[in-house]
Every structure is written in structure tokens, then in C-alpha cells.
C-alpha positions as CSV (number, residue, x, y, z in Angstrom):
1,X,0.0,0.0,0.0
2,X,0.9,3.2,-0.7
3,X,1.6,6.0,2.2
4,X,-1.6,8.2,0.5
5,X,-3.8,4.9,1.6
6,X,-2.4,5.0,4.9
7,X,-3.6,8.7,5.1
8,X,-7.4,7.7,4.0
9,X,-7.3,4.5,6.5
10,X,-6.5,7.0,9.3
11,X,-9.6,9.4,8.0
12,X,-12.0,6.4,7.6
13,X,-10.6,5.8,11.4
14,X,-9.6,2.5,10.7
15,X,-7.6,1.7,13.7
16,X,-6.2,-1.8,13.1
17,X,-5.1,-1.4,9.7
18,X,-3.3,1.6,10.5
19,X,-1.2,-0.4,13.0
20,X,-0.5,-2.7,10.6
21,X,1.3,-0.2,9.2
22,X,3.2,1.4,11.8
23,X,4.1,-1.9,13.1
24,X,5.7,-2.3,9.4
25,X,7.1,1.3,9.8
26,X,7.1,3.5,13.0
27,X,8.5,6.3,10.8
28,X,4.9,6.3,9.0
29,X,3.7,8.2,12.0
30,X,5.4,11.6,11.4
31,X,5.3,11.7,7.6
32,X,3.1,14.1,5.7
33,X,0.6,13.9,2.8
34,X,0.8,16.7,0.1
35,X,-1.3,19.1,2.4
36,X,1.4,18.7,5.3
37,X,-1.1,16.8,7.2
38,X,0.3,13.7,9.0
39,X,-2.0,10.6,10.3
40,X,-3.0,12.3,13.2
41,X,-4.7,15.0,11.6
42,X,-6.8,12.3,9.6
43,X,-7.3,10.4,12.4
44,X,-8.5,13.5,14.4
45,X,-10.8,14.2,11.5
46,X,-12.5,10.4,12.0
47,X,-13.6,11.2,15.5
48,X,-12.1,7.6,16.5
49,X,-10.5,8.9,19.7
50,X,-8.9,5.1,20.5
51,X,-6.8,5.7,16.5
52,X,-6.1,9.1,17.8
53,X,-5.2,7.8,21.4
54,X,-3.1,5.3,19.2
55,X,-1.2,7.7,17.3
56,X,0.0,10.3,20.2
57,X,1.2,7.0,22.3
58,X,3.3,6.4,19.1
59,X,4.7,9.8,19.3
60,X,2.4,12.0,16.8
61,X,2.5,15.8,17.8
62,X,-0.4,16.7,18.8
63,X,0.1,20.5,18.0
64,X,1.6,19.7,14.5
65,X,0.3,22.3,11.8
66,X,-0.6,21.3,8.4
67,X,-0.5,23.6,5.5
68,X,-3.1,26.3,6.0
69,X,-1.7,26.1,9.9
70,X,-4.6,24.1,11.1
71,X,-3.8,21.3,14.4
72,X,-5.8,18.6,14.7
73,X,-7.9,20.1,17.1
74,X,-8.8,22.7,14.5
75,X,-10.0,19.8,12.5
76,X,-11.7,18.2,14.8
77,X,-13.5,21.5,16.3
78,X,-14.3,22.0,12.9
79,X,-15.4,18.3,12.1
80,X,-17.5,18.5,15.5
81,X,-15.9,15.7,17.0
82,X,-16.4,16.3,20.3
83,X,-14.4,13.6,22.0
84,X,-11.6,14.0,20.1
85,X,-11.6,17.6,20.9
86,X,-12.0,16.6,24.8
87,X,-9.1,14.3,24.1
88,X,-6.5,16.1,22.2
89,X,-7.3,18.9,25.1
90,X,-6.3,16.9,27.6
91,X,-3.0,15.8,25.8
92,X,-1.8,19.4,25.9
93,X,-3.9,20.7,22.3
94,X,-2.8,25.1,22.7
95,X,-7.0,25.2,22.6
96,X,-6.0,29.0,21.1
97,X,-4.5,28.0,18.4
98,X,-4.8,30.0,15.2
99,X,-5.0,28.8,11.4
100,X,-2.9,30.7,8.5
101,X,-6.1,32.7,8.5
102,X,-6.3,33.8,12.1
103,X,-9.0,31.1,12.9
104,X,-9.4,29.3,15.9
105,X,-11.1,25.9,16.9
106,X,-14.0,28.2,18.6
107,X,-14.4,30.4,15.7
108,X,-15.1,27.0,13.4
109,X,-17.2,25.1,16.4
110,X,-19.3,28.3,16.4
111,X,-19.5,28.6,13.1
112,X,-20.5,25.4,11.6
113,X,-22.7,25.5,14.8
114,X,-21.0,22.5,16.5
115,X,-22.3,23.2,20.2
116,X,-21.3,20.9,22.1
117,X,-17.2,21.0,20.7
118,X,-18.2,24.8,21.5
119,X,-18.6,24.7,25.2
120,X,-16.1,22.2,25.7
121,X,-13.2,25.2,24.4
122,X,-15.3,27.7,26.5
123,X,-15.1,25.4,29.8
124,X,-11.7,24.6,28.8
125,X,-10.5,28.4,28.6
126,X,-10.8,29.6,24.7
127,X,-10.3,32.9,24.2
128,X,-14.1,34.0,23.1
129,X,-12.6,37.1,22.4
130,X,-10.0,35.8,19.5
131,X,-9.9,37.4,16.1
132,X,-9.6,35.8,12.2
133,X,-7.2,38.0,9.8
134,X,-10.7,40.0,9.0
135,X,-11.4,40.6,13.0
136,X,-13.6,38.5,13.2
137,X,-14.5,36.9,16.2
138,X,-16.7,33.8,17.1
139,X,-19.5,36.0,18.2
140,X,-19.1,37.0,14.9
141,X,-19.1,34.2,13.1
142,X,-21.9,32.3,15.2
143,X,-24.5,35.8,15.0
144,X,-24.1,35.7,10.7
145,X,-25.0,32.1,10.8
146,X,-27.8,32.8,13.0
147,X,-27.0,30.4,15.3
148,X,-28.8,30.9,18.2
149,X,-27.6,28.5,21.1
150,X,-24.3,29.1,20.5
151,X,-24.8,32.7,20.5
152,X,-26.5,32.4,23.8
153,X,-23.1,30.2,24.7
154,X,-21.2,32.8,24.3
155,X,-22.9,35.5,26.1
156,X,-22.5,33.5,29.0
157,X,-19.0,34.2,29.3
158,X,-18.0,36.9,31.1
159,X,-15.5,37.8,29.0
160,X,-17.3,38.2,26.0
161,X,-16.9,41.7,24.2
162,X,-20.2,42.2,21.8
163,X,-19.4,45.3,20.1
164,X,-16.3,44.4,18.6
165,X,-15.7,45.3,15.5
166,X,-14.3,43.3,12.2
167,X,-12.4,45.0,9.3
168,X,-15.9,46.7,8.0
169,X,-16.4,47.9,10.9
170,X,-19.2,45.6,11.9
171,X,-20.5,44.5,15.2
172,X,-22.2,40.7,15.4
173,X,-24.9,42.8,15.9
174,X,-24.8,44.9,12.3
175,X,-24.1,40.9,10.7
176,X,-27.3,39.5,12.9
177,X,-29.0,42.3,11.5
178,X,-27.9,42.0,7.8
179,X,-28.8,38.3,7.5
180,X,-32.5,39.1,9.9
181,X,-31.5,37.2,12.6
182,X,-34.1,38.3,14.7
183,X,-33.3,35.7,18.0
184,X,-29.9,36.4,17.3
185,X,-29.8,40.1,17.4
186,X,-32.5,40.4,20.1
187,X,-29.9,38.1,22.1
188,X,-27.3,40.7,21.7
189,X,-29.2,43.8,22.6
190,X,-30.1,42.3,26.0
191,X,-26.7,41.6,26.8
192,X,-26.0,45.2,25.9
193,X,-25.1,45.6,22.6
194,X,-24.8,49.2,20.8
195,X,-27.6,49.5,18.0
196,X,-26.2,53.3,17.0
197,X,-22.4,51.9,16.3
198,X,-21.5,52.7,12.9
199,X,-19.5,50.5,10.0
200,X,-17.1,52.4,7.8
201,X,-19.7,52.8,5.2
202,X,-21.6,54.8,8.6
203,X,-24.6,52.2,9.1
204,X,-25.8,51.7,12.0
205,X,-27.7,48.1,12.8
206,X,-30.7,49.7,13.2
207,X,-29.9,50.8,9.0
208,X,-29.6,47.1,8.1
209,X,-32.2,45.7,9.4
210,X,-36.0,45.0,8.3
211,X,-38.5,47.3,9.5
212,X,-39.7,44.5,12.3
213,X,-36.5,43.9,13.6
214,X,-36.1,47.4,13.5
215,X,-39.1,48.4,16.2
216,X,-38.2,45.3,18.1
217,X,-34.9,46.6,18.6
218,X,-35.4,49.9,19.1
219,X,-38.5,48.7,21.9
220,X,-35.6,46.4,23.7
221,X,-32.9,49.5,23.8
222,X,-35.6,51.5,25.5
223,X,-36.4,48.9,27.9
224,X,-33.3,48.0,28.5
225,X,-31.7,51.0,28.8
């Protein structure tokens, strides 16, 4: 077999075959497939956590970066393998972490809307706060995908900042807005968000949003306020 099969048995999760193969060559372990992704990438991509397990006992690295600067727990976060993520966390995974692009597990569990991988890196000390190359954060991310329990997730934390801005100049509040995520953005303005902040092309959320969300809002800041 060819080292490119090995790579797809570890993705499939296909624990014994894969120690065939180290058994036949321990050196398999740290070599890398054309995206600089070694087995334990793949195997963190399966969501077998004994293969995984397997593979750091053999000597993987569990911070190793790939070619766009992702760790297996990027992948996994992003995969929404959960126990993998608990895993790799608890072998020493740097949970803040950032991709070639600034990203972070957290800003793909929120995102793809992967709760559960979510509040593990919350409970486990993510930085809510962390920002992509556009300054984006995972509020962000989770608000324009209109995804409202992780959202509320993230308010929980009492570190979260909700009026950051990213490199428009837009709150999560002007992106819940946008898209008409009306749970979303009525989420936000009880936990204080600013509905007068302005992007750099001077809208406010109140300009980009429909008419209802409008008076909703606007009815929440005055009772709120």
C-alpha cells in the first residue's frame, strides 16, 4: 500500500489497519501527505478517539500544523468531533491556536454551529474574544449564521466583548442584522449591545435591518436601557 492509503485509513478511522502499518514502519507516523497533514490530523478528522489515542502514544505531535496552519484540534472542532476535541485537550492541544487565517477551533465550532465542541473550548478556557485576519471573532461568526444556542453560549461568558468590530467595521450585531437574525440580534441587545455603532460605510444596525426587527430593537434599547 501506498503511504496516500495509509492517510485515507487514518480518516476512515480504521484503527487496526493503520497499525499494521506502523508496526511495518514506526516512521509512518510523522510523515506528511501533500497538504502537510500527518495521520494524526486524519485520524482526528474520523472522531475515533482510541486511533487518535493510538497515534499520540506512538509519538504524533499533537500541536503539528498542516499547510493552511490548522492542528488537529482545528479539525476536529471544525469536524464536530467532540471527544476527540475533549481528548487532544487533555494531551496538551494550545486550545488557542490559530489557522494561517487567524481562525481558531472556537471560531469553526461556532460557526459550523458544533455546540457541544463549543462549550467544551469555552469550559476549557478559549479565548471568546480571538480574532480571524478580517477581525472577526466567534460571536461574529456564530451571530451571521444565525446560530442561536451558540450565541447564547457565548454570552454566557463573562468575558465576552459584543461590540467588537471586524475589518468593515461591523459589530455581530450589524451581521445579525444583515442576515435578519431576529433571535440572534434580540440576544445581543439584551446583553448590551450598541444598535447606534456605525460601520465604515456609517450604518448603524438599526440601517440594516428590516422594519420589524427594526421596532423590536429599538423597543428592547428602550427597555433595557
Amino acid at each position: 500500500m501506498s503511504i496516500g492509503s495509509v492517510f485515507e485509513m487514518a480518516y476512515k478511522g480504521d484503527l487496526n489497519q493503520v497499525k499494521v502499518k506502523i508496526d511495518q514502519d514506526s516512521g509512518i507516523v510523522s510523515q506528511r501527505d501533500s497538504n502537510g497533514r500527518q495521520l494524526l490530523h486524519w485520524a482526528a478528522l474520523s472522531g475515533n478517539i482510541h486511533l487518535v489515542e493510538y497515534l499520540i502514544d506512538c509519538g504524533s505531535i499533537v500541536n503539528s500544523v498542516d499547510d493552511t496552519g490548522s492542528t488537529p484540534l482545528i479539525l476536529a472542532a471544525s469536524a464536530g468531533k467532540s471527544e476527540v476535541v475533549l481528548l487532544l485537550i487533555g494531551k496538551g492541544a494550545d486550545i488557542n491556536h490559530k489557522t494561517n487565517r487567524g481562525q481558531s477551533s472556537l471560531h469553526y465550532a461556532c460557526s459550523k454551529g458544533h455546540y457541544s465542541v463549543a462549550k467544551i473550548l469555552i469550559e476549557n478556557d478559549a479565548n471568546v474574544n480571538n480574532t480571524d485576519v478580517l477581525n472577526a471573532t466567534p460571536l461574529h461568526r456564530a451571530a451571521a449564521q444565525g446560530r442561536n444556542n451558540i450565541v447564547e453560549l457565548l454570552l454566557l461568558s463573562p468575558k465576552i466583548k459584543v461590540d467588537l468590530c471586524d475589518s468593515t467595521g461591523s459589530t455581530p450585531l450589524h451581521l445579525a442584522c444583515e442576515e435578519d437574525r431576529e433571535a440572534v440580534a434580540c440576544m445581543l441587545v439584551k446583553a448590551g449591545a450598541d444598535i447606534h455603532i456605525k460601520n465604515k460605510e456609517e450604518k448603524s444596525p438599526l440601517n440594516m435591518c428590516s422594519s420589524k426587527l427594526n421596532k423590536c430593537l429599538t423597543g428592547l434599547m428602550e427597555e433595557y436601557s
